[in-house]
C-alpha positions in Angstrom: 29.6 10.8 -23.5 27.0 12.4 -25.9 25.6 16.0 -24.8 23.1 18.0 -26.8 22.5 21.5 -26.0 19.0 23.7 -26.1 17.4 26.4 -25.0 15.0 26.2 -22.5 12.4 28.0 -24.4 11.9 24.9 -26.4 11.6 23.1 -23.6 8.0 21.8 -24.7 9.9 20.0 -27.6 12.3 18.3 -24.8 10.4 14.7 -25.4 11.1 14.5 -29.3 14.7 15.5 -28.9 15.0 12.7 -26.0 13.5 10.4 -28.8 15.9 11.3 -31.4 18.8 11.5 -28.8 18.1 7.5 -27.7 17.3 6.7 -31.4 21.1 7.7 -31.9 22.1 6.3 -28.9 20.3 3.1 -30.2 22.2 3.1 -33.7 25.3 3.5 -32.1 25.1 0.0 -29.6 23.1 -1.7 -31.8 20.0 -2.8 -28.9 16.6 -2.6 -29.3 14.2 0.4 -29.2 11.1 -1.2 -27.7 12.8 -3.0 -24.7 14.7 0.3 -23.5 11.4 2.4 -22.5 13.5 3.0 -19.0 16.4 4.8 -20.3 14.1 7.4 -21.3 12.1 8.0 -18.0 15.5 8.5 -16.8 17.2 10.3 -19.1 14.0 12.5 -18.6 14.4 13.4 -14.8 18.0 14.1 -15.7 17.4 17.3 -18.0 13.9 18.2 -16.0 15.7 18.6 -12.8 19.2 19.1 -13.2 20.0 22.1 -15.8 16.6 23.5 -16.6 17.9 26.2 -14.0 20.6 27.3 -16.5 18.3 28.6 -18.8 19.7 25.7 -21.3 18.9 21.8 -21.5 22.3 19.9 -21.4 20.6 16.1 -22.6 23.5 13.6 -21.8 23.2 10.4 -23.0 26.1 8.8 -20.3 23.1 7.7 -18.3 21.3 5.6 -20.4 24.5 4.2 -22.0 24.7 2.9 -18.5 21.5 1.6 -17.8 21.3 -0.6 -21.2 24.9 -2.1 -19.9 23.7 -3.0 -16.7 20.3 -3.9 -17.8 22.4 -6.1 -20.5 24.3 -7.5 -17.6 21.3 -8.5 -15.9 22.0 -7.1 -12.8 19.4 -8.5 -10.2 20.9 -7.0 -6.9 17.4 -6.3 -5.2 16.2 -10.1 -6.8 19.2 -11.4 -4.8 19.0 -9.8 -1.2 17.2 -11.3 1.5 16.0 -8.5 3.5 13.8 -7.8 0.4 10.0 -9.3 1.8 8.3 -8.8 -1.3 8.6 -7.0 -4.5 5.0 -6.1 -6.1 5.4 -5.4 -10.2 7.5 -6.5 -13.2 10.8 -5.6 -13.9 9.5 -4.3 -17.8 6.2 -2.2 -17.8 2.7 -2.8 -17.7 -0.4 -1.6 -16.8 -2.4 -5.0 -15.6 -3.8 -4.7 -12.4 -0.8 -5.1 -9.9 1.5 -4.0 -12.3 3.2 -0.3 -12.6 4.7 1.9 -15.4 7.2 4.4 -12.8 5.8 4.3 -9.9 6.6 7.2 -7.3 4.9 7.7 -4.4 3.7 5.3 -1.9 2.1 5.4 2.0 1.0 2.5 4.0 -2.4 2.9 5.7 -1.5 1.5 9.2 -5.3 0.9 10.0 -5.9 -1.5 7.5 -3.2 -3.0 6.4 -2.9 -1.5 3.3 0.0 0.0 0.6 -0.9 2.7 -1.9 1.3 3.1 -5.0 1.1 6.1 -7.2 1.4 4.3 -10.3 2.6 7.4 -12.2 3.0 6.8 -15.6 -0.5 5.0 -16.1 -2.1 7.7 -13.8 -3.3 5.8 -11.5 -3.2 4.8 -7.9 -3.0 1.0 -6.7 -4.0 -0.6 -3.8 -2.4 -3.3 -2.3 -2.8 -5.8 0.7 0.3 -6.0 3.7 -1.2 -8.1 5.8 -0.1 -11.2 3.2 3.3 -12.0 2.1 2.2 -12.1 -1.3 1.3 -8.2 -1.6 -1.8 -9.1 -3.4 -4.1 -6.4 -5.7 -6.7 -5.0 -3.8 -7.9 -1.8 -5.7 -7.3 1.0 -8.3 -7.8 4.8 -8.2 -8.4 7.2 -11.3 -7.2 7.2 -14.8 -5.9 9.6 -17.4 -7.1 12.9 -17.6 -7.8 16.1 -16.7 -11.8 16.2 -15.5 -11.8 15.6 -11.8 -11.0 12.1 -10.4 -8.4 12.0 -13.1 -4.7 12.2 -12.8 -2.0 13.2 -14.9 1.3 12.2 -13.6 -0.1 11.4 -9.6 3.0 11.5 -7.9 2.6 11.9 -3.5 0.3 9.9 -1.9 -0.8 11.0 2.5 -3.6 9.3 4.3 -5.4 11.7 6.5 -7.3 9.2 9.0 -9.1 12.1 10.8 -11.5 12.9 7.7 -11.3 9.4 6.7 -9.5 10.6 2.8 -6.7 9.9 1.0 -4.7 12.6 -0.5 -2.9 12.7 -4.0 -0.5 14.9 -5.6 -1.7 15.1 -9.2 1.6 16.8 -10.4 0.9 17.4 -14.4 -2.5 18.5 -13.4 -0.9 20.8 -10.8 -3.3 20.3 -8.0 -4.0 18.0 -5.3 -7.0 15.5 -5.3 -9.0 14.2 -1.7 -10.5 11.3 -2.3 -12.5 8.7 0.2 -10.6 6.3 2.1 -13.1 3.8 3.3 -15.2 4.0 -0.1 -12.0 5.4 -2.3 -14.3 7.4 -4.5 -13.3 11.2 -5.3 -14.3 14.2 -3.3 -12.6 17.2 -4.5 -9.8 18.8 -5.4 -7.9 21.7 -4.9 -5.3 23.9 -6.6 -4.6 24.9 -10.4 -1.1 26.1 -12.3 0.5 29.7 -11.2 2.7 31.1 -8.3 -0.1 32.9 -6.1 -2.4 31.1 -3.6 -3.8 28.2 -3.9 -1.8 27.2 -7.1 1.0 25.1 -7.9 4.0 24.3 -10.4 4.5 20.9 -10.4 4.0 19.9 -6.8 5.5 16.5 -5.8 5.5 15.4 -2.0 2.5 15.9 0.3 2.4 14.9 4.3 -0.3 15.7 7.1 0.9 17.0 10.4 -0.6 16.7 13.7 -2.0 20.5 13.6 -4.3 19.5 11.5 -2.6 21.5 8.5 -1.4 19.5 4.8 1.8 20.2 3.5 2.5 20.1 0.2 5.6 20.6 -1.3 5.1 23.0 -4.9 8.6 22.1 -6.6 8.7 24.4 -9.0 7.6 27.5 -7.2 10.7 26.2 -4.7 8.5 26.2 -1.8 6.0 24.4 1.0 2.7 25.2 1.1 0.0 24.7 4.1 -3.2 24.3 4.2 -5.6 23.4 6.6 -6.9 19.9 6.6 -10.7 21.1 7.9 -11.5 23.3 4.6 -8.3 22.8 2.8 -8.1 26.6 2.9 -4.4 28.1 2.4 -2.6 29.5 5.6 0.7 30.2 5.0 3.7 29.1 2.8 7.7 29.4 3.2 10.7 29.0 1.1 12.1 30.5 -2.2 14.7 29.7 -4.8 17.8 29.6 -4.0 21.0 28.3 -2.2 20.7 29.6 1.0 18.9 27.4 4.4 15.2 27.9 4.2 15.5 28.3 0.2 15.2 25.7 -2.3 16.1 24.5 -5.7 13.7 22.0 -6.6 12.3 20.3 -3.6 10.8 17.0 -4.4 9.5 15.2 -0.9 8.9 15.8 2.9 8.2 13.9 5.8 6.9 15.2 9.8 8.5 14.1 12.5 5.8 14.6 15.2 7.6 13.5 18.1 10.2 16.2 17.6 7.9 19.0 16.0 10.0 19.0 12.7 9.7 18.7 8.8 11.9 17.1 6.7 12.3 18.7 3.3 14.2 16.9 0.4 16.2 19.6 -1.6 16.7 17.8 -4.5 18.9 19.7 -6.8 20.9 21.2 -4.0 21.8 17.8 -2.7 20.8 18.6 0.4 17.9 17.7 3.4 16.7 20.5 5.2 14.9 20.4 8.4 12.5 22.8 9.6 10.5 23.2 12.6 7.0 21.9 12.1 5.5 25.1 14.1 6.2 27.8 11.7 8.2 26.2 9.0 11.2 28.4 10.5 15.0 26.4 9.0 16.9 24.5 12.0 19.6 22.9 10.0 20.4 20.8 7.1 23.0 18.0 6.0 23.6 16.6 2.8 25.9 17.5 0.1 26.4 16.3 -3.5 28.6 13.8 -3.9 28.6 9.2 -3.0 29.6 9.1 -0.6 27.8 8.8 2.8 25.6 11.6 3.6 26.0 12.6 -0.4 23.3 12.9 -2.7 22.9 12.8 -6.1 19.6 14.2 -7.1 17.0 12.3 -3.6 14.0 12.4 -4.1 11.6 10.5 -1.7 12.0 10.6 2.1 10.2 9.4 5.4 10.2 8.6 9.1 11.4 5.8 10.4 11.0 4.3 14.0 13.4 6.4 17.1 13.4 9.8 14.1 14.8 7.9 11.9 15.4 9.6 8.5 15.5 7.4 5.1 16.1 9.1 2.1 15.9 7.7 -1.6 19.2 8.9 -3.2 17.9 8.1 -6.5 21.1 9.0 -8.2 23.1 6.8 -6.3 20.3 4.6 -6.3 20.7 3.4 -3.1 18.4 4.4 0.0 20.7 6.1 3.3 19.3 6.4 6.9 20.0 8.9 9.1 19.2 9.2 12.7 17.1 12.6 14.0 20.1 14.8 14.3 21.2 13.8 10.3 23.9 11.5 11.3 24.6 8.9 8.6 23.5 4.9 10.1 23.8 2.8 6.6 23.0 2.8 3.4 20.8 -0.1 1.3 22.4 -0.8 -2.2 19.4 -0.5 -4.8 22.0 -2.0 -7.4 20.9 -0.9 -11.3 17.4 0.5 -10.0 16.5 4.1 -9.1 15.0 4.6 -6.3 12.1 7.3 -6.0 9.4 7.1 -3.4 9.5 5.3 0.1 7.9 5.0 3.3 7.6 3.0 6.5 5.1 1.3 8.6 5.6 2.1 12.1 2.9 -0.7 12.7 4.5 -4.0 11.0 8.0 -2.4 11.2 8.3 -2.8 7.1 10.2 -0.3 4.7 8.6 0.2 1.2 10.2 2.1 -2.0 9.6 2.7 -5.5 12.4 1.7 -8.2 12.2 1.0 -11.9 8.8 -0.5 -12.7 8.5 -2.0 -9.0 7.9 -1.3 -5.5 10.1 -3.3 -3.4 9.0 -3.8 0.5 12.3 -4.5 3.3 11.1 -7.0 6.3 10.9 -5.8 9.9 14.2 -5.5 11.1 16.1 -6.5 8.1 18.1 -3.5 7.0 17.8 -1.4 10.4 17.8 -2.1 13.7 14.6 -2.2 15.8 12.3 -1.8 12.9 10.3 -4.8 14.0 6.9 -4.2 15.5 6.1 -0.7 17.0 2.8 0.1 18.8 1.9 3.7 18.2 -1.5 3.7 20.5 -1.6 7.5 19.5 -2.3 6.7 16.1 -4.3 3.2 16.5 -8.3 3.2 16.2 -8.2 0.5 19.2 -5.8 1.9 21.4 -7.3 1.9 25.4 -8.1 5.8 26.5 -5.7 4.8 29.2 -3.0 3.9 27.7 -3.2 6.8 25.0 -3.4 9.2 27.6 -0.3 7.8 29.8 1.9 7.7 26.7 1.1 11.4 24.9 1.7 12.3 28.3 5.4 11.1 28.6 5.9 12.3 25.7 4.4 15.7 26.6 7.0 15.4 29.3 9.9 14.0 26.8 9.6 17.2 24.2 10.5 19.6 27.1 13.4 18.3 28.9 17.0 18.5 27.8 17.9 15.9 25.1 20.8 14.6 27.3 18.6 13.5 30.3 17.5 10.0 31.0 13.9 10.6 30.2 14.4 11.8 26.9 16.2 8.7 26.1 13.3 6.8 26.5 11.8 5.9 23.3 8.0 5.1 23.1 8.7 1.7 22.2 9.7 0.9 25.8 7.3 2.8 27.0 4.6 0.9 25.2 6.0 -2.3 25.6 5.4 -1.6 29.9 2.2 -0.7 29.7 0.9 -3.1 27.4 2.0 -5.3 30.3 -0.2 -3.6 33.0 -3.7 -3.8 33.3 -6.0 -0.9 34.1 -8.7 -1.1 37.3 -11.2 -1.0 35.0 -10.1 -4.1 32.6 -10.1 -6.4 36.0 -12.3 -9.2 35.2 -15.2 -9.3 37.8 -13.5 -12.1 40.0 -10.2 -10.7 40.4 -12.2 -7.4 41.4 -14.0 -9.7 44.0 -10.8 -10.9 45.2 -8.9 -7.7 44.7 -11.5 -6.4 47.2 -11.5 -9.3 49.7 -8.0 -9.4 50.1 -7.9 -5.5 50.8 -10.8 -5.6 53.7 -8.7 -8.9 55.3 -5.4 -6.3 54.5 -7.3 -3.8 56.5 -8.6 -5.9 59.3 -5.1 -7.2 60.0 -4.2 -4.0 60.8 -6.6 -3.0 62.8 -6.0 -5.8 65.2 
């Protein structure tokens, strides 16, 4: 194990010394320069995240030993498991339309059927089709740059289906970037580098709620940020550096829980998940620790929502993803094998599970890692859900959020609840000859009884 030792204050010279670092690493094994582009994208999350805290970067090159041996070994793990659907990409590089250099964030667009990828490293984002097996090209988004409708280093990806945009971290740039769903043309942007309002340090994750505010999470400045989704205006932020609950080293995703009024936070370099109440942003608890073993992290970074509160985290580290339920009790884990997991997500629609790793993105058929993942009608979310039905269901679950969490009524999940009404048809969806006969056989009901 090689280390190297530098002040931070040459941080900005960080790249050159990873270059001479891997060309050392390269003398010493003897393998080629041009087909190891990977170890360095690692090797570079290692010293960004990990020590630049300490006021020193510690570059290690014990992690990209590893990679090369595995990489030499030809270790196909996610090539080999069924549950994998479809994997979009190459395993080496590229920037052909449908390939990715790092991708990181992702979000499926329920509505239409559709996966965007922020294809990081070529500043981009891609568009892909899920209603296909094939997870065929659809579209691309931006290019390098700084001039608006450019990226540099887009990172978290949010749909926001009440203004009809699509919402993109651009990290490097340090601002975030609305652009048009349904023409995917750029709108605006907001945000520039700094700690006071309305600016940002690196931001990473971004997630709407269903207060109409946009939460972005401003990793470097160790906090979350709100704004509201009408005017993008700022209302309020929480969190600070530090070790303590509600404080942050590093945070790197987050996901809302609507159903239970909660954010989860990703706390990446203290190994940790927080959860915070989606009202004020107030802590309610945490899990996590560092470490490999279940409910241990080693440096997560994405995280979503699964079906029932579900919790899935990318443990990036330990590549491997780990699923939690609501209350942050460990359910399984899904064994990435030599790839790095970074961004994932879930489609509540088609039940399917997408993540980031390497230079893919690697989609998990309904039902094939967790239970019950198959299909799940969300009418509260879905464009051609009846009034009816929409109304019956936000109602139980009105009901549901204020009773005691060991009753019978909050067990029901909304799954069931869909699944019986989508059985049942409302007055006003009889055809006109069951109405006819509805009414006939009620006037011969009544004149029975009054004989």
């Amino acid at each position: 194990m090689l280390f190297f030792i530098v002040p931070s204050s040459i941080g900005s010279c960080c790249f050159l010394l990873l270059l001479v670092a891997r060309c050392l690493l390269a003398c010493l094994l003897g393998v080629s320069l041009v087909s190891r582009v990977s170890c360095v994208r690692e090797l570079h999350i290692f010293i960004s995240l990990w020590l630049e805290q300490f006021g020193a970067w510690i570059i290690s090159l014990s992690l990209c030993e590893r990679e090369i041996e595995e990489e030499e070994m030809g270790d196909d793990t996610l090539d080999r498991d069924a549950r994998i659907k479809l994997s979009i990409g190459t395993k080496e590089q590229g920037d052909a339309d449908g390939e990715f250099y790092c991708p990181l964030g992702l979000v499926f667009d329920h509505h239409r059927g559709l996966l965007l990828v922020a294809d990081t490293d070529n500043n981009r984002v891609q568009v892909f089709s899920c209603d296909d097996d094939g997870g065929s090209f659809v579209s691309k988004l931006g290019k390098q740059g700084s001039q608006p409708g450019q990226f540099k280093h887009p990172n978290g990806i949010a749909i926001d289906h009440d203004h009809d945009r699509i919402l993109i971290v651009d990290q490097f740039n340090h601002r975030v970037q609305s652009w048009s769903l349904s023409e995917q043309s750029f709108l605006s942007c907001v945000g520039h580098q700094g700690s006071g309002d309305l600016e940002f340090k690196n931001p990473h994750g971004i997630a709407i709620d269903n207060h109409h505010r946009i939460v972005i999470v401003d990793s470097n400045n160790n906090r979350l940020v709100f704004l509201s989704s009408i005017d993008l205006s700022l209302l309020f932020s929480v969190g600070k550096r530090g070790y303590r609950p509600g404080e942050y080293r590093y945070p790197t995703s987050i996901a809302i829980d609507d159903d239970r009024h909660r954010i989860i936070v990703v706390d990446s370099l203290n190994a940790r998940v927080q959860v915070l109440s989606s009202i004020d942003g107030s802590f309610l608890f945490e899990f996590g620790s560092l470490g490999d073993q279940p409910c241990q992290f080693k440096l997560p970074h994405g995280v979503c929502i699964a079906n029932q509160g579900r919790i899935i985290v990318a443990d990036t580290n330990n590549r491997r993803l780990q699923s939690f339920t609501h209350e942050g009790h460990h359910i399984s884990s899904f064994d990435c094998g030599s790839e790095y997991p970074h961004g994932v997500a879930f489609d509540e629609h088609r039940g399917l599970i997408a993540f980031s790793a390497g230079h893919r993105v690697h989609v998990i058929g309904a039902n094939q890692w967790l239970a019950d993942t198959k299909f799940v009608w969300r009418p509260d979310r879905h464009r051609y859900a009846p009034s009816w039905m929409k109304q019956a269901i936000l109602t139980m679950t009105m009901i549901r959020s204020v009773v005691d969490d060991s009753s019978a009524m909050s067990m029901i999940p909304n799954e069931l609840l869909f699944e019986i009404f989508s059985h049942l048809e409302h007055p006003d969806r009889i055809a006109p000859c069951d109405q006819s006969r509805t009414t006939t056989t009620k006037k011969k009901n009544k004149k029975s009884t009054m004989m």
